[in-house]
C-alpha positions as protocol buffer text, in pm:
chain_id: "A"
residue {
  index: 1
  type: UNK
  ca { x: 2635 y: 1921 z: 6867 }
}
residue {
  index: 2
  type: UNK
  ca { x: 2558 y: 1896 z: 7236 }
}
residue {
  index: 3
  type: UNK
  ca { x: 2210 y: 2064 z: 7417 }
}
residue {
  index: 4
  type: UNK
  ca { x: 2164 y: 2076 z: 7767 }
}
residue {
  index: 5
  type: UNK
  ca { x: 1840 y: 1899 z: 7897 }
}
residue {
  index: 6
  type: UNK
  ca { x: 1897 y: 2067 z: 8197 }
}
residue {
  index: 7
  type: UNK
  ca { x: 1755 y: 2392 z: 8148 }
}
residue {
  index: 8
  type: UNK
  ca { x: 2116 y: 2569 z: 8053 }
}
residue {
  index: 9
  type: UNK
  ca { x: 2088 y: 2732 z: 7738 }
}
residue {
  index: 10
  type: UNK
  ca { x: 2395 y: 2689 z: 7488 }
}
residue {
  index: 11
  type: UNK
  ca { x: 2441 y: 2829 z: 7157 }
}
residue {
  index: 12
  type: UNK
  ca { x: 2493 y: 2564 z: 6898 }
}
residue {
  index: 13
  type: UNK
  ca { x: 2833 y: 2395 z: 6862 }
}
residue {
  index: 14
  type: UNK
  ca { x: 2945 y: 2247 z: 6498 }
}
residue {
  index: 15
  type: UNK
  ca { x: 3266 y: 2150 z: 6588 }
}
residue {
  index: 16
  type: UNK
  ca { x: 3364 y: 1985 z: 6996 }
}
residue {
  index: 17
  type: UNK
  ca { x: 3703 y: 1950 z: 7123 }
}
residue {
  index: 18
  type: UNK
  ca { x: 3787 y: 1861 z: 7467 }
}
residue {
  index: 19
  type: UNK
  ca { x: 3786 y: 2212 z: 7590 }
}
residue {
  index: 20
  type: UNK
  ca { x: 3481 y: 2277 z: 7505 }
}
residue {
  index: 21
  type: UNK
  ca { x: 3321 y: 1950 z: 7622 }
}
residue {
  index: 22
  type: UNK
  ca { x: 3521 y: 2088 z: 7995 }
}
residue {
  index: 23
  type: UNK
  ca { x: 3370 y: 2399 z: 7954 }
}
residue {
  index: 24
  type: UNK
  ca { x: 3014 y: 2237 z: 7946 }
}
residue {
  index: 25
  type: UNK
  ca { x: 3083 y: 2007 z: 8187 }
}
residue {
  index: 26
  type: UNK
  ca { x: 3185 y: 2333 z: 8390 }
}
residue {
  index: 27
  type: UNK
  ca { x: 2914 y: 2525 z: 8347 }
}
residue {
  index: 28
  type: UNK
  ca { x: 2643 y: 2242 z: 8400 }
}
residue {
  index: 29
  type: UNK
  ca { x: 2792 y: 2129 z: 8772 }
}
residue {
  index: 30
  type: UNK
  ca { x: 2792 y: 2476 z: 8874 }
}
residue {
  index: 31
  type: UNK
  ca { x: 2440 y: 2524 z: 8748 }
}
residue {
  index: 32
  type: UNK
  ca { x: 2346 y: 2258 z: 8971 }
}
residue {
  index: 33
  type: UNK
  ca { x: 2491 y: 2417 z: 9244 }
}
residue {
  index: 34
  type: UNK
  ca { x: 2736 y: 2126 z: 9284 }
}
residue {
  index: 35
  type: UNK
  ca { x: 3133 y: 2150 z: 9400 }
}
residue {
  index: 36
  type: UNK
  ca { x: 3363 y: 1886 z: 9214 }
}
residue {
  index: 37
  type: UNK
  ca { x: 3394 y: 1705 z: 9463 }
}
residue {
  index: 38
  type: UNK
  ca { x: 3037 y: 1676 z: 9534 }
}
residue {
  index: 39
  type: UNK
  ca { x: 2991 y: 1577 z: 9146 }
}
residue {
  index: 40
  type: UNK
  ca { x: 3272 y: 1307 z: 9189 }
}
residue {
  index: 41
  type: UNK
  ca { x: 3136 y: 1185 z: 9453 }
}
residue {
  index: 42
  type: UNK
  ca { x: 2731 y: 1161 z: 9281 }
}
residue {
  index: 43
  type: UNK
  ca { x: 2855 y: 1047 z: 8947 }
}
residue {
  index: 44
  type: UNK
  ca { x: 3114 y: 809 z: 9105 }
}
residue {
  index: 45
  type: UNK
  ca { x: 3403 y: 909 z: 8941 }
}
residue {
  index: 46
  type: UNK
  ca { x: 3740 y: 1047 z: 9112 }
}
residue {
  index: 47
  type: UNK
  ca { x: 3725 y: 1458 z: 9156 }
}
residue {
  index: 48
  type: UNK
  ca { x: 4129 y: 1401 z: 8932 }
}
residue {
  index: 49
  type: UNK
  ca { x: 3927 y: 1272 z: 8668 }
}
residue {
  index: 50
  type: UNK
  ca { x: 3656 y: 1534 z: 8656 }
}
residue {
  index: 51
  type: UNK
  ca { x: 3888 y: 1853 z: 8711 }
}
residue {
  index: 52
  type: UNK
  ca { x: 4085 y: 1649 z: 8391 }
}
residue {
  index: 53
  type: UNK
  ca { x: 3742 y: 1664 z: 8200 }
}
residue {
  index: 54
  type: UNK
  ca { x: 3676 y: 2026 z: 8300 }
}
residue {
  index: 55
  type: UNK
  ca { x: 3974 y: 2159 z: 8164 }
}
residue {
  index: 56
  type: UNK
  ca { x: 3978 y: 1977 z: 7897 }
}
residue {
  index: 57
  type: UNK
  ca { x: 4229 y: 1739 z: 7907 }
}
residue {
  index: 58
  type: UNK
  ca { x: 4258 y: 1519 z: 7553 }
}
residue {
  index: 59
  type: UNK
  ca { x: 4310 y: 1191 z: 7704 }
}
residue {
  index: 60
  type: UNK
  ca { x: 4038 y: 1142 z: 7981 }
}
residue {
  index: 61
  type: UNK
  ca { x: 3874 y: 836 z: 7933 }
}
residue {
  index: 62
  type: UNK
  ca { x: 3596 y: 847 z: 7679 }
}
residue {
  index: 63
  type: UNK
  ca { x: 3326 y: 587 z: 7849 }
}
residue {
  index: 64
  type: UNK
  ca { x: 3356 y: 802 z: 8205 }
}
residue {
  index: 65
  type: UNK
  ca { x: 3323 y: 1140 z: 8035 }
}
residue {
  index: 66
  type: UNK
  ca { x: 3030 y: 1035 z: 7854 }
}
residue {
  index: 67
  type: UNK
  ca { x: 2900 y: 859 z: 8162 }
}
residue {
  index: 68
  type: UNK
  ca { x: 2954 y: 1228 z: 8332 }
}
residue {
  index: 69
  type: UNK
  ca { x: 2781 y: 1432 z: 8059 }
}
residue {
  index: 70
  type: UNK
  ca { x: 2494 y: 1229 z: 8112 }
}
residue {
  index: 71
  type: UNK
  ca { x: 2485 y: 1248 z: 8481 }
}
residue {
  index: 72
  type: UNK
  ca { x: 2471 y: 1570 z: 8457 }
}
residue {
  index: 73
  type: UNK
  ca { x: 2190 y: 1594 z: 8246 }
}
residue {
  index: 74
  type: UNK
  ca { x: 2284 y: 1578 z: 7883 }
}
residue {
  index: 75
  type: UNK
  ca { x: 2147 y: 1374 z: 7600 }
}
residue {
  index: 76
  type: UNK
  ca { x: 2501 y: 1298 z: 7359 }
}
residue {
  index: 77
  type: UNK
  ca { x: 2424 y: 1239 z: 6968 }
}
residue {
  index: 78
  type: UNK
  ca { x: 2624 y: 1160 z: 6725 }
}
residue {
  index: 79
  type: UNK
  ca { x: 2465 y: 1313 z: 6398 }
}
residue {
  index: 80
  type: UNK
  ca { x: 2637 y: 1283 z: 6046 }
}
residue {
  index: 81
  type: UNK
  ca { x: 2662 y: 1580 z: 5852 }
}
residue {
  index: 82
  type: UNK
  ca { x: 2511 y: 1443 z: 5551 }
}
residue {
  index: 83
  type: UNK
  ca { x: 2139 y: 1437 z: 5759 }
}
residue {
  index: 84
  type: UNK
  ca { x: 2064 y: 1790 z: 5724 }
}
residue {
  index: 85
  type: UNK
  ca { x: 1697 y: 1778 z: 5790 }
}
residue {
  index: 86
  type: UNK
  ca { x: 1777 y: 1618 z: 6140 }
}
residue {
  index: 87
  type: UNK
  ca { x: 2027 y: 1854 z: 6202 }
}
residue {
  index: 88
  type: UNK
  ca { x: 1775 y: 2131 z: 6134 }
}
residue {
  index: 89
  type: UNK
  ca { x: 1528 y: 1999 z: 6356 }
}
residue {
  index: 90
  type: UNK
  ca { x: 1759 y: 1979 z: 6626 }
}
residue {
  index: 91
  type: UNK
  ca { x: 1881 y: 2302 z: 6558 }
}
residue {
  index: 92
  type: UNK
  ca { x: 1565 y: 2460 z: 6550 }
}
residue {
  index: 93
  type: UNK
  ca { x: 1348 y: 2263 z: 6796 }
}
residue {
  index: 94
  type: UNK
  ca { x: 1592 y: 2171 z: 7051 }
}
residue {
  index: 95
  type: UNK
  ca { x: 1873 y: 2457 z: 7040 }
}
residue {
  index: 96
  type: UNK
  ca { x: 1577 y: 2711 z: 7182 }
}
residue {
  index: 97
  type: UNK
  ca { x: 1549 y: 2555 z: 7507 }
}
């Protein structure tokens, strides 16, 4: 699951795949009013990379597109399945923002 700290709402995602991880991506530069070259350029990463990240391209370096996501503003977690009562606070606390 990934939430926005940036004041972007988005509904709750069970399962990410690299289009949807684009789409976010996306949606958050635009938010902030940002071209992609102007989010290359602030995040230091090439504006080939991030149009690869935005539409979700598979094989884009994991270590820059997590470095990007949080640029941008979002807080990445890793949450087994098993932990159900974190999940639920997440879901319920967090997902409202």
């Amino acid at each position: 699951m990934i939430y926005s700290c940036s004041g972007i709402n988005y509904k709750k995602l069970d399962s990410m795949n690299t289009k949807m991880i684009g789409k976010l991506v996306r949606k958050s530069r635009k938010a902030q009013g940002l071209t992609q070259a102007e989010a290359a350029g602030y995040l230091n990463v090439g504006t080939r990379f991030l149009s690869d990240l935005e539409n979700g391209k598979p094989t884009v370096q994991l270590e820059k597109a997590l470095h990007v996501l949080q640029g941008l503003g979002f807080k990445i977690l890793a949450v087994p399945k098993t932990n159900h009562k974190l999940i639920r606070y997440i879901e319920d606390d967090l997902g409202e923002e």
